[in-house]
N, C-alpha and C positions, 0 to 999 in steps of 0.2 A: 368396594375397594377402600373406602377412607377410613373401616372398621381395621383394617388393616393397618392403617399408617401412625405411628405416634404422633401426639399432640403436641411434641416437641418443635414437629416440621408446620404448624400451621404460619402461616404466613410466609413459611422459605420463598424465597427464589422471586420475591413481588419484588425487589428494588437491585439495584446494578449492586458487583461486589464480592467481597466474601461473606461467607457465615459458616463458621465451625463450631462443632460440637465435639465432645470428646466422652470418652463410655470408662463411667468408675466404676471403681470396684464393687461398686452395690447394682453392677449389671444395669446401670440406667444411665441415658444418655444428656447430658446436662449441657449448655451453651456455651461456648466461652468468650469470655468481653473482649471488644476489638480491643484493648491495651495491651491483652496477652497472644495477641495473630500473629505467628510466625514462632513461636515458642511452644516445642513439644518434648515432652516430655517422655523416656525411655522406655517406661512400665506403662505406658496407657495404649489406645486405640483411638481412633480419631475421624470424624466425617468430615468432608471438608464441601462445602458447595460454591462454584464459580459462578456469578450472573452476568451477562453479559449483552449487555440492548445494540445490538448491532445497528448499523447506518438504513437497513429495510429488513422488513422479516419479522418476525415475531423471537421473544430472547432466546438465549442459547444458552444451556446449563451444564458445565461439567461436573460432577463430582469424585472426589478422590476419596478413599479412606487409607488411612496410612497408622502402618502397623510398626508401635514401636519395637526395639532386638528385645525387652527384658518382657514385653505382655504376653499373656498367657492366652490359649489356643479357645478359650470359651469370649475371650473380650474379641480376639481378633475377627471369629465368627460372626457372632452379634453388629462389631464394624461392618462386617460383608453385609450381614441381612439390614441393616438400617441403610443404606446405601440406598439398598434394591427397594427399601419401603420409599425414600425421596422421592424417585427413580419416578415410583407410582403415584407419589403425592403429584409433582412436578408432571403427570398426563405422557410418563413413559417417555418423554424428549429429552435424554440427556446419554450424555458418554459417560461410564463411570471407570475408574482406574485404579487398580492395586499399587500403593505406595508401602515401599518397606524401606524401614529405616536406612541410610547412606548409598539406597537404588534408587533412589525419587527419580520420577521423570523430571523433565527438563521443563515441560508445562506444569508440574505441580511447582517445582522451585522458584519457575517464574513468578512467581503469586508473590513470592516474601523475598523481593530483591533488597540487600544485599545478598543474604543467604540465611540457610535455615540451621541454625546450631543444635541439634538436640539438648536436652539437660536429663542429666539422673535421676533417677527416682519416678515419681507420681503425681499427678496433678491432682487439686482437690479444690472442687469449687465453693470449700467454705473458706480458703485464706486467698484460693487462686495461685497459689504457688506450692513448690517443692517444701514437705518437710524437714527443714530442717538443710536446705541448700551450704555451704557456705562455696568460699574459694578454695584455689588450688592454682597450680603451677599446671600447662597444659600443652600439647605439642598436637598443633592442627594440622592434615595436609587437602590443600584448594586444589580441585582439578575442575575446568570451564572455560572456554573463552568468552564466552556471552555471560550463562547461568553456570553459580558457583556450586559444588558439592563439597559442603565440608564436612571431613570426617576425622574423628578424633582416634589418633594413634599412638603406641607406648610411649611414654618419656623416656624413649632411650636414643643411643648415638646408630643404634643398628635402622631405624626407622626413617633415618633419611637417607635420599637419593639423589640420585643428579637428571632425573626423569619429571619431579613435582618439587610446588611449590610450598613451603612449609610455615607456620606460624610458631613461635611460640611465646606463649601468653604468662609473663610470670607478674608479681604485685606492684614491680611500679613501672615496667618497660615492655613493650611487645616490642618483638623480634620477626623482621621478614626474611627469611631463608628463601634466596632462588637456585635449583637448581638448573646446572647450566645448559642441558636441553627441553628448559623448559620455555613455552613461548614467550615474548615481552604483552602478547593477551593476557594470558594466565597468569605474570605478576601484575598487572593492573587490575583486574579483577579480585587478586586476594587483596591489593590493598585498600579496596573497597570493606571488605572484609574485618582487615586492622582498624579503620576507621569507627565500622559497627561496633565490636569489640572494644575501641577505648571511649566509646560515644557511651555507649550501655553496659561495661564493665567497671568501667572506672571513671564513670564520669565526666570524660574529656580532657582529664589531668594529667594521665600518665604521657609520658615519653615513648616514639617511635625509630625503631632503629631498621636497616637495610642491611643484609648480606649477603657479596653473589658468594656465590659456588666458586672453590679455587682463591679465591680473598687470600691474602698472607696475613696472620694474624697480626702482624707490625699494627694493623688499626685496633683503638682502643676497644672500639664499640662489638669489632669482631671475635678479640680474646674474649669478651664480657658474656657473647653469646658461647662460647667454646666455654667458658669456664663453669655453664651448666652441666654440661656433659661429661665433666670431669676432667677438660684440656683436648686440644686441638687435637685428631686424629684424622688421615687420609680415607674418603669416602670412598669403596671400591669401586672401581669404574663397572658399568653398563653400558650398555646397547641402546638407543632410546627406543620406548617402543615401539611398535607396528604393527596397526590395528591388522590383521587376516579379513579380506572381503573376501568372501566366494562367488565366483563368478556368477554362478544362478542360486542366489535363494532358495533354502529349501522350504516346502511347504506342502502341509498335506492336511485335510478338510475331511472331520469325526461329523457324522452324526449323532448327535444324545438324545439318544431314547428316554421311553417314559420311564421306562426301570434304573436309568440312572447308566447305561452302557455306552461306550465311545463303540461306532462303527465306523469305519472308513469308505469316503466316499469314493468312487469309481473315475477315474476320466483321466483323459493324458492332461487337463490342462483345466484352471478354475474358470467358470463362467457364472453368471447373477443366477442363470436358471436354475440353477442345482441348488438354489436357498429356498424352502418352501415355509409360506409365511404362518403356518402353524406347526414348526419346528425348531430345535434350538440347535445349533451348528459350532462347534470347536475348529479354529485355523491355527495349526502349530504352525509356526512359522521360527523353531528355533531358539531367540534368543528375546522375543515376542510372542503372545499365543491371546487371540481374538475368539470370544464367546460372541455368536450374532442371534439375537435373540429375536424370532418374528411377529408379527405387532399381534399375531392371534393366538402368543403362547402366555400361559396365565403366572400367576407369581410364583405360585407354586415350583413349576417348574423351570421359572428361572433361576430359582433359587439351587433346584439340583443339578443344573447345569454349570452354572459357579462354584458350586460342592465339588461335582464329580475334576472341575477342570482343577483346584486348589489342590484334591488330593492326589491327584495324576504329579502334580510338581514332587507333592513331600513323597512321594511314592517311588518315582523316578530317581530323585537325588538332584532334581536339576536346578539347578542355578541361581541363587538370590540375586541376581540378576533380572531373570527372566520376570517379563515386566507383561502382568495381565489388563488388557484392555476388554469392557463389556459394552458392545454396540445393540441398539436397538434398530429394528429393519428402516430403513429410509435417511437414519443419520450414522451411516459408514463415512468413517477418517478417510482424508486419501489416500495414508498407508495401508487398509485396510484394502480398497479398493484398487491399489496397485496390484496386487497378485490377483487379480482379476481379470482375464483375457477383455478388450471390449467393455468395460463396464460403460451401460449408457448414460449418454451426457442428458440428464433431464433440464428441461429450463423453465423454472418456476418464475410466471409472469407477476408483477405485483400486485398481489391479493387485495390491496386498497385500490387501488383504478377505481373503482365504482365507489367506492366511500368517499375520495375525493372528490365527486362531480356533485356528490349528494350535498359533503358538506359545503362547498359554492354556495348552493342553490339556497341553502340554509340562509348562509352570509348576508341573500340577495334578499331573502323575504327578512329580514332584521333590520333591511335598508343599506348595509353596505353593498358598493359597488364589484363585487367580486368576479370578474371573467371566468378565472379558472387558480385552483392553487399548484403554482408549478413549484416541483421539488429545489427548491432554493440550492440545498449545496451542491447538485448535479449543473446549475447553470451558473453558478460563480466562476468566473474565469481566475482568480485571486492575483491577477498582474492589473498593472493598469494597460488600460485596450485602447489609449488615444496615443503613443508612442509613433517612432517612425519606419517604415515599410520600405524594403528593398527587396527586388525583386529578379533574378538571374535565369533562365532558359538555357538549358544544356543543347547548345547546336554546334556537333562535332567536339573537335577538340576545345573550343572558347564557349564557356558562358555567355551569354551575351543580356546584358539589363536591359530590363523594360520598362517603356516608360511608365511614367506615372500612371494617367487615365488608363492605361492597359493593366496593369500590377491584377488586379482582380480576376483577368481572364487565363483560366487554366485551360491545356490542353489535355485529356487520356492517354493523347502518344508520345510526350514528350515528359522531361522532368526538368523540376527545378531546384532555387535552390533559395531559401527566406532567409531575409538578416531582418528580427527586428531589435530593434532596441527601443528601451523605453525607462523611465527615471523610479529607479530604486529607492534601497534606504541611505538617501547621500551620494547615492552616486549611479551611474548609468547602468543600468545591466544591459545584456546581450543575448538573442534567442536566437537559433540559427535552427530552421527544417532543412531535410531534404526530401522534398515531394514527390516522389515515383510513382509517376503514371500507371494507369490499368497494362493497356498499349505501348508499354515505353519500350525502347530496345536495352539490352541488356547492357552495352556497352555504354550508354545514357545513364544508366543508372549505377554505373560505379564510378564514373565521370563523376557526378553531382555527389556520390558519399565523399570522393577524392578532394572535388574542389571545395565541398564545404566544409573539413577539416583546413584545408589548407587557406581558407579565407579567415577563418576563426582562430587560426593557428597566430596567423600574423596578431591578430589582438591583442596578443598579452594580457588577455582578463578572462582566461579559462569560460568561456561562455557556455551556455548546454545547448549539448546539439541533440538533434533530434530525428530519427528516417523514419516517415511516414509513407505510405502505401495508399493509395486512393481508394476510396470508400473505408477505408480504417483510421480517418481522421480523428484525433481527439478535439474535444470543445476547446480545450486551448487558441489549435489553430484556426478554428473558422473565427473565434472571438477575434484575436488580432487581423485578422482581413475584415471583419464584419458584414462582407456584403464578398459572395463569391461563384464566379459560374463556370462552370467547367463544361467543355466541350466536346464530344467527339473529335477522334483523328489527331494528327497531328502537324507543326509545323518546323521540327527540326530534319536535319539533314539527312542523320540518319533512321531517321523515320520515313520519311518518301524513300529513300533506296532500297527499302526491305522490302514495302509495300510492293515498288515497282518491280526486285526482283520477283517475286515471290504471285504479282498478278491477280494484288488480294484490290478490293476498290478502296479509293479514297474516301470517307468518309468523313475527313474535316470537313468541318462546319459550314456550310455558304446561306447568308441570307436568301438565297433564290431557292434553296432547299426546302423539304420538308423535315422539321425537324421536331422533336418531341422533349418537355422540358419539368422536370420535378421538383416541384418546389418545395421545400425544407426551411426547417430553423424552428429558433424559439425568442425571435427578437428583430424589432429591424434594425439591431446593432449583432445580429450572431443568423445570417437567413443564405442559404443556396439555390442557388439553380443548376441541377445537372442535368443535362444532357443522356436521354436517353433513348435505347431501340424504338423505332418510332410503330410500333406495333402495340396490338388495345392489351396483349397480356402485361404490357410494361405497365399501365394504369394499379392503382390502385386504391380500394374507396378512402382509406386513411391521410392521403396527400390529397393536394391541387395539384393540379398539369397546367402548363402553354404548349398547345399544338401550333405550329407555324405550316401552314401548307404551301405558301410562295406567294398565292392570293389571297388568302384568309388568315385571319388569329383566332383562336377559339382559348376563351379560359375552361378549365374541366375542374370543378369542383365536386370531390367524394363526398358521397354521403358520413362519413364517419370523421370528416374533416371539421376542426375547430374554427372559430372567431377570428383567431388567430394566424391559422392558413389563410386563412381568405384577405387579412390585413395585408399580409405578407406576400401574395400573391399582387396581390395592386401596388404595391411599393418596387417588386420585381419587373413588371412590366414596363414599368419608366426606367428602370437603370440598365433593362437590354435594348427598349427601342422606345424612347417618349412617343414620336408619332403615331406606334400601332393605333387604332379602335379596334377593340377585340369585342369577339361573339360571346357572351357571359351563357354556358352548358351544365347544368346539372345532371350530376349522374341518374342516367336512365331516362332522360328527357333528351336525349344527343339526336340529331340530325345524320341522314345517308349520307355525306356530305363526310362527316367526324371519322366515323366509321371507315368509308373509304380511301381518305387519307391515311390511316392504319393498316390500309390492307385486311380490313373487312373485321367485322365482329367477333372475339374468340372472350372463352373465359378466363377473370382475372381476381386475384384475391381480394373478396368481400371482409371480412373478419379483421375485427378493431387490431391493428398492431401495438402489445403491450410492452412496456419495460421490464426485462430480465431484474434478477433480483441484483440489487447491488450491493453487494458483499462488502464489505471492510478486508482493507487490502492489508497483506501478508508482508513479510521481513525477511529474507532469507540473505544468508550467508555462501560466498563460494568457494571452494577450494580445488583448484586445482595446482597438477601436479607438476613437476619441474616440466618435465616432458614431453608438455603440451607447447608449451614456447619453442623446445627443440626441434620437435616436431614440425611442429609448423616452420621454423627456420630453414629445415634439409629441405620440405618441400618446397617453400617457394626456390629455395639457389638450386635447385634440379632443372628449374626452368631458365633457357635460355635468355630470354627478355628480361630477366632480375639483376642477371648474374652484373652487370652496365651500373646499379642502383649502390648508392652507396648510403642512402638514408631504409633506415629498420620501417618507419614508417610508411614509407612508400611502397616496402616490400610487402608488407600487412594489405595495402592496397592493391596488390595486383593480385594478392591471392584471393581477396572480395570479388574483382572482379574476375576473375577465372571462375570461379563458382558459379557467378550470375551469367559467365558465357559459355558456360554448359547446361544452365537454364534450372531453374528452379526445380524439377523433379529431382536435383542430383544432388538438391542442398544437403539432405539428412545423411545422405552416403560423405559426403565432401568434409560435415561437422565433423562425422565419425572419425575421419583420418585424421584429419590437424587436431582434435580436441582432446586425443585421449584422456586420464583420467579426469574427470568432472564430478564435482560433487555438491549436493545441494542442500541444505540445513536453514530451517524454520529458524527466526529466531519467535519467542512466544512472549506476549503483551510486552511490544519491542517498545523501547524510548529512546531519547536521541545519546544514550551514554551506549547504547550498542550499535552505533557509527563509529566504531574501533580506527583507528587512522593506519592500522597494516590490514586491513580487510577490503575487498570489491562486496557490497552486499547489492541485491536488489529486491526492491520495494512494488510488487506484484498488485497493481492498482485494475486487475483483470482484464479491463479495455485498455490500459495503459499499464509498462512498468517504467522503473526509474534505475536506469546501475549509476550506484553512486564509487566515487574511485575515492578513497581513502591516501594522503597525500605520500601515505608511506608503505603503499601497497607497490607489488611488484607488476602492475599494469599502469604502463606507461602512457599508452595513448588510448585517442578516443576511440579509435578504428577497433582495438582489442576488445575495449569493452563493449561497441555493436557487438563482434563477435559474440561475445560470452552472454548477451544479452537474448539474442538468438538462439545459441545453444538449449539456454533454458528455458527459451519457448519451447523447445523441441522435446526437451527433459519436462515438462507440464508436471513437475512434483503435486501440484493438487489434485490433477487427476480432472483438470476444471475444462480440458476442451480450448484450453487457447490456441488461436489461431499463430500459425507463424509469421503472419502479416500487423501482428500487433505492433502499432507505436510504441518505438524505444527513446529512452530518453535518456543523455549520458549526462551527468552531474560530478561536477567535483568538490571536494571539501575545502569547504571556507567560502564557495559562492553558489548556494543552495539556494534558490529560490522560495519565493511564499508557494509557491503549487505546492511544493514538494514539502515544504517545512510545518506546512496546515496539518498534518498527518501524524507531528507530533507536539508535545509542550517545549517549543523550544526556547532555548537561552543563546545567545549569539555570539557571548565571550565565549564559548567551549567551545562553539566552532571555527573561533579566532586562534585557539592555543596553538604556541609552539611544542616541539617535541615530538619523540614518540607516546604512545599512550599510557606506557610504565610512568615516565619522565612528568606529565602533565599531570597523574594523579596523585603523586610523589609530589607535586608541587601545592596542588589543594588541600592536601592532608596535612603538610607542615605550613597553612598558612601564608605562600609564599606568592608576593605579586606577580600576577600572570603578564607577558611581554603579550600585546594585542598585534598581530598585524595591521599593518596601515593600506589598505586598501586606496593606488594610485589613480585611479581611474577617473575619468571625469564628473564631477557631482551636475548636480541640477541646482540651481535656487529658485525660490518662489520668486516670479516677479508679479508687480502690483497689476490692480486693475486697472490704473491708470497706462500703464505701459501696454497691456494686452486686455484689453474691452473686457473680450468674451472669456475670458479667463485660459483658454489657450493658444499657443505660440503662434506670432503673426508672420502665417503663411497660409498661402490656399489652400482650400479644401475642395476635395475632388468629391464627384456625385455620390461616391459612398462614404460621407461624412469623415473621410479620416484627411490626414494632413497630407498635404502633399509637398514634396521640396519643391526648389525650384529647378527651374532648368537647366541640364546638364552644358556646363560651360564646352568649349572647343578643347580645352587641355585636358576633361574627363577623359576617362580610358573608361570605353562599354566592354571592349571585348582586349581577351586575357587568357595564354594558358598555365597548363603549370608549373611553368619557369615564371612567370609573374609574384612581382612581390607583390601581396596582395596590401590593400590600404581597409580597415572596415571603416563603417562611415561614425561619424560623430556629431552628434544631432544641437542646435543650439539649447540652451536650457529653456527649460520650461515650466511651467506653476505647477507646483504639487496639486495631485487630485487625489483624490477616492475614487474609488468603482466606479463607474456611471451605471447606474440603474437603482444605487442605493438611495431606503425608503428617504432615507435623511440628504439626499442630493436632490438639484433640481437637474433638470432634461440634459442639461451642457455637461453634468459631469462635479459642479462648483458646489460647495456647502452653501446650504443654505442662510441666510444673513444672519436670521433672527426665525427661534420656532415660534408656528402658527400659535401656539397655547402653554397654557403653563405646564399640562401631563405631559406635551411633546420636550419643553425642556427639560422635565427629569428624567426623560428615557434618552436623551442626546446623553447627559451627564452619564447615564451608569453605559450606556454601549463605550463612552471614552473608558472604561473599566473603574469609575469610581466611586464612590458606597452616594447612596440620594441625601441631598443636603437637605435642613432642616426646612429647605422652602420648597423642597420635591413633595408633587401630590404622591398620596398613599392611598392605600385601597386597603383592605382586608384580603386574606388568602379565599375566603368562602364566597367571597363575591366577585375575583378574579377567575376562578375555572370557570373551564367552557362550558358545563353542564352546571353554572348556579342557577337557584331560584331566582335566586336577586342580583343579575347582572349589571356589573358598572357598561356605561355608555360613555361615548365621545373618549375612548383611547386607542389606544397604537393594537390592535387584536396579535398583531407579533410580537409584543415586548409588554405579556400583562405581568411575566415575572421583573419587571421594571419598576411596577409601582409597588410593589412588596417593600415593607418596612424593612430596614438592617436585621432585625432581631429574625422577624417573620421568614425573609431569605433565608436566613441561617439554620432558622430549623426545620425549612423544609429541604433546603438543598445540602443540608450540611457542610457546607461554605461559606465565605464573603461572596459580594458580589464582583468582586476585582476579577475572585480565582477562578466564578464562573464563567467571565467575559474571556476571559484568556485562553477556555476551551475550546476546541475545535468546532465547528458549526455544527456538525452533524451530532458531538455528545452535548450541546447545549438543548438540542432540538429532542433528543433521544430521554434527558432527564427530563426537560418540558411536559412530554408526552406521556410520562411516569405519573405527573404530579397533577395533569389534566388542566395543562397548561395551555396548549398547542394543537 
């Protein structure tokens, strides 16, 4: 195979990134220097390769080649087969995509944000550029809300519209043309564009000017831009346009024989079976068309199957448009795999599991103390977890608070409803769950989405709220309880009424019961006990168990269980009953006795429980339609019980709960009706500039997503975005098998949390600006100071040691280490409904902390005084993000990897990229050390592991 490949692509695809090549006229493929990335040239052909080191998994490589409008049919060829040769350099893992000049996908454009200009002519890699380039006077039109497509159109007066948004580019001023049904997206985005344009045209010198659509030339600026065109002329009106969806997709699925023939496949509907893994498959799909290539068909043949599909286009007449996608068997798009009846959900467990025990074991024979290496950025909580806890139980129409030493104890049948708060950047933030039990009644649980809008409502500090489902907790929430047990049964109201109609047993909890208990976590600051079927198939060897028989306690330890269960397990015992003495059981050593308290011996799953792969989470954009608010409006006032409501929100809330009192099999039908048109768009290698402020997007974190509400979007409240948040559980655009029970999380612009904001490089004045998003960028571009919101809300200050010992606020702490208030005065109000003003709570200030757990904290959470040594104070200095001072130990790079000869001893083994010189850093990370503290944990760890760091 590698006789095959040019020597061009040796080393492709080893580091994160781009790398493009480009095919001259002498028919050979040459590199081109990142200086010149994002700059293509008209008359050339082009490879483009994507690298991408994801959060777990091995890299992921897209490749594009992109064909410019003036190249000729033997370069653009040569592009196809140099693709397909990567393809094979790269071990057949990659996606590859046909880009033609001003059809680029939306993934290829995202590569070269602002956007991609083509230039005239031909590239030549002995100047690097255009012979013989100069200027010209130029008239662009930008079509994009997210990703820009710029495409150069006549200098004439006929070429504008009132549909797009238009540039035009002359020697010492650009001109922005809006026409007036075009989005205020779509002019912030081209003036991104203007920006590139006078950054890289002119230097930065020239003048920007603005003109809507309909302007009377009375403005200067306006006649100036008319007075290209020869004087002001009325633009004839249009229609705006309207994209045509068809109702069902058309699509139909060729066979490509060996001779090079399309045969059509047989069947009323597409299934996986019908792809056999030594044959090459064509999927028209219309306005898209997928080559799927199976992993036992040879180059050869891939290559006539790319042939025969390229000439089927020039052959047809269809569409430069029509955008080719080539998949290899195992890595299908989820557009691909959407016209797939059923495609099965495979779940690839982490292939390192065993490489991580090995390398411990390594650690422990080198003398360091290593238990086990847990995935760091999966057990970050990124809030601080010493904050304060409130805790509400949905019993009937009133909540009702629980006390403190109770807060911890959850019921199955009941739900609640969490306020925590905890001290931000300067000021307090606010987290609000609402917990829905396994067991919960249905009317419980709109109760609790009702009242915990309507407790957070009263805040006035936009807080994020959150509805969880039990057993679909994210680590967020066990981190802020840090210690939690949940129970069988329940103790609200109407839970014993259902039960009793209905003749089902009580199964709340009684210590005189037998009851069976599984122990979880990864911390005894993040550790559970839940409650479970007291029967041997609930066992399993990867956990601990507490059996309680009424007379006995039995600890049950799995064979497959860690150091760590077992710690966790004796820490749990004390905070459900200090007095027990339990019977310590190892699995398959159990007594008749264990067994029959189970109701006798049955089989139960043996086999190590793995971690799913953890994907790096996706961006999407939603659009929905007027119609869906109308909709939803006729239906809820149809209903007699509304028609009384004189608040929208409330009305949003009865129809949540109707839904949930018809019961959940009736959700997807229920969506159906109120949610008409829905639609859902990727944004691709999203940043925090496509947090557009007229958009709802949401942030697809798989176990978890995020809708965040953009301030000048047309969703109002937070109950809508549940909704919409749900919806697109149900819409799974990845094709990823998300449960509908997924933790949702509603966020709004301008108080986005660290969870959320780790996901990207952000800056926190942009998410302070006023304005719409036209209005803000228009503000950057002419240099104008931005008006900051002043965020009112209550701040924290550090107080001294002296004033609080232990370094945090002097108040009791309850048996599971967190803070507890004090006792609820005689004028508190426990219970409340919803004619209550509600009051949220406000916590005294408290000392700034860090994480607790971090390596540079001790046990309480407090920095450390003074580092133990002098390598630990250069690596305190660069984690603050700042370059190692002249008195920071250094190391060499050859003697920091994990695999040298001559290993340095006595340092920090997580921070050997710490003792790297300035210079050394720089050339191996190709950064400072600032820019690379400022990355998100999981790409600090991911280049780490590139450079045989980590």
């Amino acid at each position: 195979m590698s006789k095959q490949v040019d020597s061009v692509f040796d080393g492709a695809g080893a580091k994160p990134g781009l790398e493009i090549w480009c095919v001259e006229k002498q028919l050979r493929l040459v590199p081109v220097p990142k200086s010149l990335h994002g700059k293509f040239y008209s008359g050339n052909s082009y490879v483009v390769l994507s690298t991408v080191l994801p959060r777990s998994g091995p890299p992921q490589h897209d490749i594009h080649y992109w064909l410019g409008k003036d190249a000729n049919e033997v370069e653009s060829t040569l592009a196809s087969d140099k693709a397909l040769e990567l393809d094979s350099a790269l071990g057949s893992c990659t996606v590859q995509y046909r880009e033609v000049q001003g059809q680029e996908t939306e993934k290829f454009l995202s590569y070269f944000k602002p956007c991609v200009i083509p230039i005239e002519g031909v590239f030549s890699s002995d100047s690097g550029q255009l012979n013989g380039e100069s200027y010209k006077i130029s008239l662009l039109t930008c079509k994009g809300e997210h990703v820009v497509s710029v495409k150069e159109v006549p200098f004439s007066r006929s070429s504008l519209n009132h549909n797009d948004v238009f540039i035009l580019d002359t020697a010492s001023k650009i001109f922005l043309f809006s026409g007036c049904n075009s989005s205020t997206q779509e002019r912030a985005k081209a003036l991104e564009v203007v920006q590139y344009i006078k950054e890289n045209k002119h230097g930065g010198t020239c003048e920007v000017a603005t003109v809507e659509d309909g302007k009377l030339v009375g403005d200067p600026e306006v006649g100036e831009f008319w007075s290209f065109f020869g004087g002001y002329a009325p633009i004839p009106r249009d229609s705006p346009c309207v994209e045509k969806q068809s109702d069902s997709p058309f699509s139909q699925l060729f066979w490509i024989t060996a001779q090079a023939k399309l045969c059509p496949c047989e069947g009323s509907s597409l299934n996986k079976e019908m792809l056999e893994t030594n044959k090459c498959y064509m999927l028209d799909c219309g306005a898209e068309i997928f080559v799927w290539m199976g992993r036992n068909t040879s180059i050869t043949e891939r290559k006539k199957s790319i042939s025969v599909t390229e000439d089927l286009l020039r052959n047809q007449g269809r569409s430069m448009t029509t955008h080719l996608t080539f998949l290899t068997e195992g890595l299908e798009t989820s557009i691909f795999r959407s016209y797939f009846k059923n495609w099965p959900q495979v779940v690839e467990p982490k292939l390192y599991e065993e490489g991580r025990g090995k390398v411990a074991a390594i650690f422990k024979q080198q003398g360091y103390d290593v238990k086990e290496l847990p995935d760091e950025e999966d057990c970050q909580p990124y809030i601080n977890c010493r904050g304060k806890l409130k805790v509400w139980r949905i019993n009937g129409e009133q909540p009702t608070l629980i006390p403190d030493p109770e807060q911890t104890k959850l019921f199955s049948g009941d739900c609640y409803i969490v306020q925590y708060t905890y001290p931000g950047n300067g000021r307090d933030e606010h987290l609000f769950y609402a917990w829905l039990g396994r067991d919960s009644v249905p009317d419980d649980r709109a109760d609790a989405i009702s009242h915990m809008n309507a407790i957070a409502d009263s805040s006035k500090r936009d807080p994020v709220l959150v509805q969880v489902i039990q057993d679909k907790e994210p680590l967020l929430f066990f981190s802020i309880f840090q210690t939690v047990i949940i129970f069988k049964g329940g103790l609200s109201k109407r839970y014993k009424n259902l039960i009793a109609e209905k003749g089902i047993l009580d199964e709340t909890y009684d210590e005189q019961k037998t009851a069976l208990f599984r122990v979880q976590g990864i911390s005894p600051e993040n550790m559970q006990a839940i409650q479970v079927d007291q029967v041997s198939n609930s066992l399993n060897s990867s956990y601990c168990y507490i059996l309680q028989t009424g007379t006995s306690i039995f600890t049950w330890i799995g064979n497959l269980s860690s150091t760590v269960d077992h710690a966790l397990l004796d820490r749990m015992l004390e905070l459900i009953n200090p007095t027990w003495q339990p019977i310590s059981v190892r699995e398959g050593s159990e007594p008749d006795i264990f067994w029959n308290a189970l109701g006798g011996k049955t089989e139960y799953p043996r086999q190590k429980e793995l971690k799913q792969h953890v994907e790096d989470p996706h961006l999407f954009t939603l659009t929905c339609a007027d119609g869906m608010q109308n909709t939803l409006s006729n239906f809820i006032h149809s209903r007699d019980d509304v028609l009384c409501l004189g608040s929208e929100l409330l009305q949003v809330l009865i129809a949540v709960k109707f839904f949930l009192m018809v019961g959940f099999g009736s959700y997807a039908a229920w969506l159906n009706f109120v949610a008409g048109d829905f639609k859902v768009k990727e944004i691709y290698n999203f940043a925090q500039d496509d947090l557009t402020t007229e958009d709802v997007l949401i942030l697809d974190c798989h176990e978890e997503i995020h809708v965040w509400i953009g301030s000048h979007s047309n969703v109002k409240s937070k109950q809508q975005a549940i909704l919409l948040g749900m919806k697109f559980l149900q819409t799974d655009p990845l094709v990823e098998g998300l449960s509908s029970e997924t933790p949702i999380y509603v966020i709004t612009e301008g108080r986005e949390p660290l969870f959320f904001t780790r996901f990207f490089e952000w800056d926190s004045s942009k998410a302070n600006m006023h304005g719409n998003s036209f209005e803000r960028r228009l503000a950057i571009l002419k240099g104008k100071k931005q008006n900051l919101e002043v965020h009112t809300s209550k701040s924290w200050k550090a107080s001294s040691k002296e004033t609080t010992p232990d370094g945090l606020r002097s108040k009791s702490v309850s048996s599971n280490g967190r803070n507890s208030t004090s006792p609820v005065s005689s004028a508190s109000v426990t219970h409340f409904n919803s004619s209550t003003n509600y009051q949220i709570s406000s916590p005294a200030p408290t000392a700034r902390k860090l994480f607790p757990g971090s390596p540079f904290h001790d046990s309480a959470g407090s920095p450390k005084a003074e580092a133990e040594s002098p390598s630990q104070a250069a690596v305190l200095a660069q984690v603050d993000g700042n370059d190692a001072s002249e008195n920071s130990v250094i190391y060499p790079y050859e003697r920091l990897k994990v695999n040298s000869s001559d290993p340095v001893t006595d340092i920090d083994v997580t921070k050997r990229e710490g003792y790297l010189s300035d210079g050394e850093f720089q050339e191996k990370f190709g950064m400072r050390k600032k820019a690379f503290y400022e990355l998100p944990k999981w790409r600090q760890n991911k280049l780490k592991i590139s450079l045989h760091l980590f």
